[in-house]
LOROTI-170205 format. One record per residue (C-alpha): x, y negated, z negated; residue number from 1. Coordinates in nm, 3 decimals, decimal comma. Each point is the difference from the previous one (the first is absolute). Example, Ala and Ser with C-alpha at 12.3 -4.5 7.8 and 13.67 -1.06 7.14 Angstrom:
{east=1,230	north=0,450	up=-0,780	seq=1}
{east=0,137	north=-0,344	up=0,066	seq=2}
END
This chain:
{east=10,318	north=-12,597	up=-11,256	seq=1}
{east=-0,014	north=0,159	up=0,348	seq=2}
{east=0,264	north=-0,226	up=0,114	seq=3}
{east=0,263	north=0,112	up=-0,300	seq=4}
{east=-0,120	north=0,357	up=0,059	seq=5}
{east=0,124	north=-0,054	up=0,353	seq=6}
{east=0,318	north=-0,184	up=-0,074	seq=7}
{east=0,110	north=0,258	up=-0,247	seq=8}
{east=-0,062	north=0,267	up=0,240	seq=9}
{east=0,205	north=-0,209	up=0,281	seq=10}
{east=0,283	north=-0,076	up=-0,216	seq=11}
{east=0,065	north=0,413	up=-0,060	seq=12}
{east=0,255	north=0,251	up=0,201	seq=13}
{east=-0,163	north=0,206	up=0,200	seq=14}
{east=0,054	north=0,311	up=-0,285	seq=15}
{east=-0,145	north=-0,267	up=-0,300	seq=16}
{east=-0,332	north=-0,041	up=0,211	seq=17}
{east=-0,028	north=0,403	up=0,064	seq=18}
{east=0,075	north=0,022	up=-0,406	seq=19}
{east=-0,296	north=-0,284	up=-0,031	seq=20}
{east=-0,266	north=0,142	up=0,210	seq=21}
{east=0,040	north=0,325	up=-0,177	seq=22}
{east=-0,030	north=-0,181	up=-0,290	seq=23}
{east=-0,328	north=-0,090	up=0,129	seq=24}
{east=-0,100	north=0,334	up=0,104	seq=25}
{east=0,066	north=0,149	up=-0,316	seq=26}
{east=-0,164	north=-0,289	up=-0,186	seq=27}
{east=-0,344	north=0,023	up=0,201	seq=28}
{east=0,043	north=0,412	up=-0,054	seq=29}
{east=0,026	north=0,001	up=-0,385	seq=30}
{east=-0,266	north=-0,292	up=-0,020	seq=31}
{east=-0,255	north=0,267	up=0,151	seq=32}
{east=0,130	north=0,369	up=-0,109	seq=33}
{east=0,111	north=-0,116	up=-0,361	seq=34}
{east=-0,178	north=-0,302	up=-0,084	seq=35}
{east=0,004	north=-0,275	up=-0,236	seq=36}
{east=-0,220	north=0,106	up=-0,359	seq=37}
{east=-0,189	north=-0,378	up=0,097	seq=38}
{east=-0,030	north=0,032	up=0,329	seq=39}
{east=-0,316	north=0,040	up=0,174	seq=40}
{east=0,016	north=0,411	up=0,141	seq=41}
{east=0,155	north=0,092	up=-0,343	seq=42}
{east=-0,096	north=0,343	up=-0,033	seq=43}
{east=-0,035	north=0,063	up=0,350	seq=44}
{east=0,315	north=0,006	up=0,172	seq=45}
{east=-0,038	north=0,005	up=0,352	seq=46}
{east=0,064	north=0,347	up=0,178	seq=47}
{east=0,132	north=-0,152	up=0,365	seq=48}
{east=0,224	north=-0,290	up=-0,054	seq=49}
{east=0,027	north=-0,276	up=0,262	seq=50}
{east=0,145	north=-0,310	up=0,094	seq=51}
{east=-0,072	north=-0,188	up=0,310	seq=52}
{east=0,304	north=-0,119	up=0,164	seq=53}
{east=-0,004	north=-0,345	up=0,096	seq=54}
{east=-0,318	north=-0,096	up=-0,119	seq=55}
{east=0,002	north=-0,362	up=0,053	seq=56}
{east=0,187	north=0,041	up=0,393	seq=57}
{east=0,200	north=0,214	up=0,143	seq=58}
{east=0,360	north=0,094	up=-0,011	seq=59}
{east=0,200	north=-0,310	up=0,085	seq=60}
{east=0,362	north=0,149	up=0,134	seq=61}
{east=0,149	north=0,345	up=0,159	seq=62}
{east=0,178	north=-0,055	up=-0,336	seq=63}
{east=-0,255	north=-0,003	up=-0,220	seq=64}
{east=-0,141	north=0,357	up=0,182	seq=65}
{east=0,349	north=0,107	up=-0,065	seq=66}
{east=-0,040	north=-0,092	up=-0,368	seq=67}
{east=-0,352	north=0,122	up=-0,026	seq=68}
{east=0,104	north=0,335	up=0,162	seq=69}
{east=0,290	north=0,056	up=-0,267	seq=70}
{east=-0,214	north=-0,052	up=-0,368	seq=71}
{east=-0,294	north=0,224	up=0,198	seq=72}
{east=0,253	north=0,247	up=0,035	seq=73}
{east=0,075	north=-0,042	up=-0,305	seq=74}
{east=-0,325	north=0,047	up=-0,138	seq=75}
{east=-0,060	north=0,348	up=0,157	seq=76}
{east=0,212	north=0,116	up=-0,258	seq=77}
{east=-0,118	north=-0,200	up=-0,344	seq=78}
{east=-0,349	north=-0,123	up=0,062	seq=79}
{east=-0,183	north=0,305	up=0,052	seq=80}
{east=-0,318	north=-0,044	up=0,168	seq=81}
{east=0,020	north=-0,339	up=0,113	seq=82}
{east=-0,096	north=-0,110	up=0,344	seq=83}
{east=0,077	north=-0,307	up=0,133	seq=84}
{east=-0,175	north=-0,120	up=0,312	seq=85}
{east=0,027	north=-0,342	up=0,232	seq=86}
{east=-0,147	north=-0,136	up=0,324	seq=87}
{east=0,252	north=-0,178	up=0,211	seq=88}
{east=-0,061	north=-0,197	up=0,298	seq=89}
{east=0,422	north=-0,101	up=-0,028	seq=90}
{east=0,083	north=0,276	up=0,277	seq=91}
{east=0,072	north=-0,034	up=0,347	seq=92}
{east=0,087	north=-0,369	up=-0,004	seq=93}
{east=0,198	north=-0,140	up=0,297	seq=94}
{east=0,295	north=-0,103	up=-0,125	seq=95}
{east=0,023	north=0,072	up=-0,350	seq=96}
{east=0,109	north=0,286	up=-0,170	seq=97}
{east=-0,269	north=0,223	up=-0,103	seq=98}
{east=-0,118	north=0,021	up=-0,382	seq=99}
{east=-0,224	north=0,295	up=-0,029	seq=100}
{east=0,288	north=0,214	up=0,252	seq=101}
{east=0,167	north=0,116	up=-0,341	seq=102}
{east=-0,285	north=0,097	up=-0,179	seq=103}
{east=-0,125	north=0,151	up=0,321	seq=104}
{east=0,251	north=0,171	up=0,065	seq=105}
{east=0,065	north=0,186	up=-0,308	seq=106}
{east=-0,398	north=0,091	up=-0,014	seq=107}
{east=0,003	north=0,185	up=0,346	seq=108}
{east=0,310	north=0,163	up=-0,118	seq=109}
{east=-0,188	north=0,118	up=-0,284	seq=110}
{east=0,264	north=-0,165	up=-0,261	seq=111}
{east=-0,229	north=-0,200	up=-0,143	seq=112}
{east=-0,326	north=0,209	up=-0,117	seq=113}
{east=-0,135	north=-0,231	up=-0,212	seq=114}
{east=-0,054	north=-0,246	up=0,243	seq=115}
{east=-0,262	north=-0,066	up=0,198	seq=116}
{east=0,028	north=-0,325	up=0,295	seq=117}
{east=-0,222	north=-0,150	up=0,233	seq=118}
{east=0,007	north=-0,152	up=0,307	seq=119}
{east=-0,246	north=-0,290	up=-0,024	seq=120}
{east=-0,127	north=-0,118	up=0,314	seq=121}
{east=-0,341	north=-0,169	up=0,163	seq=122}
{east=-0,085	north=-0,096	up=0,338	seq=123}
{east=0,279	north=-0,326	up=0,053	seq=124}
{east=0,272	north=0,280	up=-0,041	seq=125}
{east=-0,063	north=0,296	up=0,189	seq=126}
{east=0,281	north=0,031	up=0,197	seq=127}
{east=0,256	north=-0,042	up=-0,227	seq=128}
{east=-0,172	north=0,240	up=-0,192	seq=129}
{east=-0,041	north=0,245	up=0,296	seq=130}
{east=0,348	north=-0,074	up=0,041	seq=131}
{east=0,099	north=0,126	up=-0,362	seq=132}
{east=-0,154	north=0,299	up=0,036	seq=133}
{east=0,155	north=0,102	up=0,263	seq=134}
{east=0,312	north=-0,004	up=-0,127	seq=135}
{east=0,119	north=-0,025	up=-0,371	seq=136}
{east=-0,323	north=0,012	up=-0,164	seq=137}
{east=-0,181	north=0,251	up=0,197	seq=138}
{east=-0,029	north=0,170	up=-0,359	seq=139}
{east=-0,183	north=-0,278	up=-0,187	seq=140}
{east=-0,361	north=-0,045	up=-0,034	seq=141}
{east=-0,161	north=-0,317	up=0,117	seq=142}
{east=-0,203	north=-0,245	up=-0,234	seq=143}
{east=-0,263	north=-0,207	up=0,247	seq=144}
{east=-0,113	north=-0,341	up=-0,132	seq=145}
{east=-0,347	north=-0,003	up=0,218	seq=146}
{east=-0,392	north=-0,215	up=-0,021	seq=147}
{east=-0,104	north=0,353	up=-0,007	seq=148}
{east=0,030	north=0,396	up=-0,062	seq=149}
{east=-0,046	north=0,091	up=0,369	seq=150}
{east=0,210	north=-0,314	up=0,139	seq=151}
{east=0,283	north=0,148	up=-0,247	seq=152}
{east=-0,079	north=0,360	up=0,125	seq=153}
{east=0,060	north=-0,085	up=0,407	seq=154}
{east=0,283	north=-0,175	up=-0,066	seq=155}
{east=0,162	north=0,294	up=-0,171	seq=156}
{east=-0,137	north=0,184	up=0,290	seq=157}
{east=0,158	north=-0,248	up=0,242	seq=158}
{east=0,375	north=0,062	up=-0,216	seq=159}
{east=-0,107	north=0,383	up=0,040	seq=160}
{east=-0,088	north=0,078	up=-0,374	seq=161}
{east=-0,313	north=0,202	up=0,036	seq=162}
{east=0,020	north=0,135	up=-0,397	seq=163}
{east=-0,261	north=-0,114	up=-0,221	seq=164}
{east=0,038	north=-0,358	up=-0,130	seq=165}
{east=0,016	north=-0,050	up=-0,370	seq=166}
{east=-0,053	north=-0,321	up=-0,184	seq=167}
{east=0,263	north=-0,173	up=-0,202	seq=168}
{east=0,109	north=0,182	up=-0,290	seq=169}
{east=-0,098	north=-0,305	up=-0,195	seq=170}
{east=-0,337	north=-0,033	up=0,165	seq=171}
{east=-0,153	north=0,352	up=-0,042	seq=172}
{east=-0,317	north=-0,026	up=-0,195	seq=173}
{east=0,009	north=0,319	up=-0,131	seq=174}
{east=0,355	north=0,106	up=-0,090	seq=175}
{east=0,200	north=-0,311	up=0,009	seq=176}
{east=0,396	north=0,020	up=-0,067	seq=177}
{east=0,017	north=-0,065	up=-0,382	seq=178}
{east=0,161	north=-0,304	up=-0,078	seq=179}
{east=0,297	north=-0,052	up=-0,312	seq=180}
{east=-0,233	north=-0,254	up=-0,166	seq=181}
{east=-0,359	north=0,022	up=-0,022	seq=182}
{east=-0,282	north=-0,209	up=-0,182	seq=183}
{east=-0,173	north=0,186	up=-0,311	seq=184}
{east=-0,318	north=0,058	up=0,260	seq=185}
{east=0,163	north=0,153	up=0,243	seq=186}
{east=-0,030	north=0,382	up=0,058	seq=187}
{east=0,324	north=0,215	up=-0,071	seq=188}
{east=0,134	north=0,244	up=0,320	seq=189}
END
């Protein structure tokens, strides 16, 4: 299934695959803000919507940013609400175009408020990471993968983010991000 899920997004023009992903977007929006009579959260639609870009990787191609960039844009305008959010670790690659730069770019520019990317980094890739900030993604906060809270804290120290760490959205005990599909136990947010 994964493999004809990729070959069907490979085999479309470049505007077929921004028509696709906000397909997605707008699929994974109604699923939590107007959902299914059977599903599990009926009766509670969900108040914040969100979609993790990218969920399985990362973004594979400068083209697929450029694609991802268009149906967010897109979605500022017809899926109120909705945030989408992705850690990336495609930036900053010698000799390959960069996949995040689109979505990047258009989120420091403040085009694209409903998303929300991360720089994911840990202590192999610091200097291409130090390197990214100093230039194109000096706007983006930074995800740390890290044995512990205070190894994770100096090494945003050492990339010169002193603000308060936060967990992953997903993570949080308290207020985790809600999620399109949950299991009849699971509390509502």
């Amino acid at each position: 299934l994964a493999r004809w899920r990729l070959d069907t997004w490979e085999a479309l023009d470049h505007a077929d695959r921004a028509d696709l992903a906000a397909a997605i977007l707008r699929h994974a929006w109604r699923a939590q803000v107007e959902p299914h009579p059977r599903a599990p959260h009926a009766g509670h639609p969900v108040a914040r919507p969100v979609v993790r870009l990218g969920g399985g990787g990362d973004i594979p191609t400068a083209a697929d940013g450029t694609t991802w960039r268009r149906a967010l844009a897109w979605a500022v305008d017809h899926l109120p609400g909705l945030t989408v959010w992705l850690y990336s670790r495609a930036y900053g690659v010698e000799g390959q175009a960069d996949p995040l730069g689109p979505l990047a770019d258009a989120y420091t520019s403040g085009a694209l408020p409903n998303l929300a990317p991360y720089l994911s980094t840990d202590p192999a890739m610091l200097d291409r990471t130090a390197a990214a900030l100093a230039g194109r993604y000096q706007a983006l906060p930074v995800a740390v993968l890290a044995p512990t809270a205070d190894d994770g804290r100096r090494i945003l120290a050492d990339l010169g983010r002193t603000s308060r760490p936060t967990l992953c959205p997903v993570d949080r005990p308290r207020r985790p991000l809600p999620l399109a599909v949950r299991r009849p136990s699971d509390p509502h947010h």
